[in-house]
N, C-alpha and C positions, 0 to 999 in steps of 0.2 A: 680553862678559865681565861687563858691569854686570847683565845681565837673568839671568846665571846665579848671582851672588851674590845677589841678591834671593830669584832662587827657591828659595836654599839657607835665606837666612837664614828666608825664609815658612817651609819645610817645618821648619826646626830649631824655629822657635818653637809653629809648630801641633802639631807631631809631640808634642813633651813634654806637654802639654796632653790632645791628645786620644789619644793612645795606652794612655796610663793609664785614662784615663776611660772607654775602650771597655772595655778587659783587665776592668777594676773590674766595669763594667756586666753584660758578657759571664759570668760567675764568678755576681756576682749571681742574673742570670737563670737560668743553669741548673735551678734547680728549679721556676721560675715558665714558661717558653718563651717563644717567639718568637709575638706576636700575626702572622697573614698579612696579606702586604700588600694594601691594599684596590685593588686594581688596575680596580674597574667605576666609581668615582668621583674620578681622578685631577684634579688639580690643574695648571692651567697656570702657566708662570713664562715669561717672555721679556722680560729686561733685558739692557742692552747688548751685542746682537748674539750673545744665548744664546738657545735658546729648549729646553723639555723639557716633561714630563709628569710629575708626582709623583705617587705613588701618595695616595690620598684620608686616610688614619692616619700619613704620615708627613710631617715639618714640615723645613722649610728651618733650620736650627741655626745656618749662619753665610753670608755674601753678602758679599765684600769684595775690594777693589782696594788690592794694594799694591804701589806704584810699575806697573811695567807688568802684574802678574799678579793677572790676576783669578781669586777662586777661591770654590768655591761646593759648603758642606758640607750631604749633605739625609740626615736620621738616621730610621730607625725606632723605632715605640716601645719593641725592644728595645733593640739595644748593636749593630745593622748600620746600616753607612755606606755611601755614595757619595759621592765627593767627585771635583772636576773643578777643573782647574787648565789658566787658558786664560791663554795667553803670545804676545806678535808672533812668538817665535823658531821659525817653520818647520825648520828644519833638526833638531832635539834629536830622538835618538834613542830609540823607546818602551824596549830593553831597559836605555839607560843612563840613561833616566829610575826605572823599576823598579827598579834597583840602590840607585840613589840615596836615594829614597824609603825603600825597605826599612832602610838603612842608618841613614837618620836615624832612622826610627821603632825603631830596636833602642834605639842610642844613648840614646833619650828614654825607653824602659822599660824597662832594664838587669835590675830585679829580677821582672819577673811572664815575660822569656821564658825558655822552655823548650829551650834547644839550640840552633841556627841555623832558619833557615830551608831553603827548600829551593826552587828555582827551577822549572818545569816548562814545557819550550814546545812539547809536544804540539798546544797549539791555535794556536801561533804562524802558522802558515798562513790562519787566520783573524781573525788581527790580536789575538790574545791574548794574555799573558804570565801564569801563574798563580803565585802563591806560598802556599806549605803552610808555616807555622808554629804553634807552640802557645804559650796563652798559662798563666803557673801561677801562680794566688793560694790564699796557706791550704791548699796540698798537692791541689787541685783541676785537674788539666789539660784543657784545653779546644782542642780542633784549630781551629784557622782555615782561610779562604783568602781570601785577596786576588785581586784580577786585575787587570790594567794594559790600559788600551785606549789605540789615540792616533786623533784627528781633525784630517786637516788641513783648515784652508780656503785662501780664497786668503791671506790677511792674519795669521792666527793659526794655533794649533796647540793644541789641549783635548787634553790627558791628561784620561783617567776612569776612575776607582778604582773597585772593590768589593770589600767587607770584610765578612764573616760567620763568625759559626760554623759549623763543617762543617754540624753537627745541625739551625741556624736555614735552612739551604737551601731544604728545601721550602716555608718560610713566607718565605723572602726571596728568593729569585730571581725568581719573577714581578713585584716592584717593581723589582727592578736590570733584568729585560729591557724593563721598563715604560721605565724612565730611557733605556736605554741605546739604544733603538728609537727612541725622540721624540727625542734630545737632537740640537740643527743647531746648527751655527755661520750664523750670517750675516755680513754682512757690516755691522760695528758704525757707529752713529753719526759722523760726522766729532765729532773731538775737539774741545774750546775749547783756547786754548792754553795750554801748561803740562800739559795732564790726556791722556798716551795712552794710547789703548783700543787700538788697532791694535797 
């Protein structure tokens, strides 16, 4: 119960934050585009029991542990994210994690969305969950999609995010399949005490 109030409070406070900031970005961009993601000179990262592949133009934005959920936001240089949220709690469900998420990130940008969302699990057979929503600044409406992944290991469980403009796809998918191809759980450091990774 403790690690699910964490992970609500994490996503209610990131969500307000960065959901605006994308929606803003996202609106921005539109007339400038989505640079592609540099996928021939990718970036390694492998900290506590994460390890992945970043695409070479796109930068880690935030790296952070709080209480037991570590979570780790990597941004292009337009307004697409990934984001990855690794928790002890094996058990948590990827569609009621998706819900969840989706929920709080409405809640946090009340005025730039465009009508609900819409849930799609066409690709669910291959461990997917898609979400179609739009984002509206200044009479401007812009389609998204999200997609919900889960990883378990023995010890943890990574949800993994991706967030784009419909339209940024063909310049952001090859960095999300970049992430989402390299990304391993290990199995993390034994903790000091007081500090768990597990």
């Amino acid at each position: 119960m403790a690690r699910e109030s964490a992970l609500r409070s994490l996503l209610s406070r990131w969500c307000s934050y960065r959901w605006w900031l994308a929606g803003a970005c996202a609106v921005a961009l539109c007339a400038c585009g989505e640079p592609a993601a540099d996928v021939s000179r990718p970036l390694s990262y492998d900290r506590l029991g994460v390890h992945m592949s970043i695409p070479g133009n796109w930068s880690m934005a935030e790296d952070k542990r709080v209480d037991a959920v570590h979570y780790m936001i990597v941004e292009s240089p337009g307004a697409a994210m990934f984001v990855a949220i690794v928790q002890a709690d094996t058990t948590a469900e990827l569609e009621d994690f998706a819900r969840d998420f989706s929920a709080e990130a409405d809640k946090a940008t009340p005025s730039v969305m465009n009508g609900h969302s819409r849930f799609d699990r066409s690709a669910f057979a291959e461990g997917t969950i898609r979400e179609h929503y739009t984002l509206s600044l200044g009479g401007v409406k812009v389609p998204h999609r999200r997609e919900y992944r889960k990883i378990t290991g023995a010890h943890r469980t990574a949800f993994l995010i991706t967030q784009s403009a419909d339209e940024d796809l063909p310049q952001t998918q090859p960095g999300f399949d970049l992430l989402l191809k390299s990304f391993k759980l290990a199995d993390a450091p034994r903790a000091a005490p007081g500090d768990a990774t597990r």
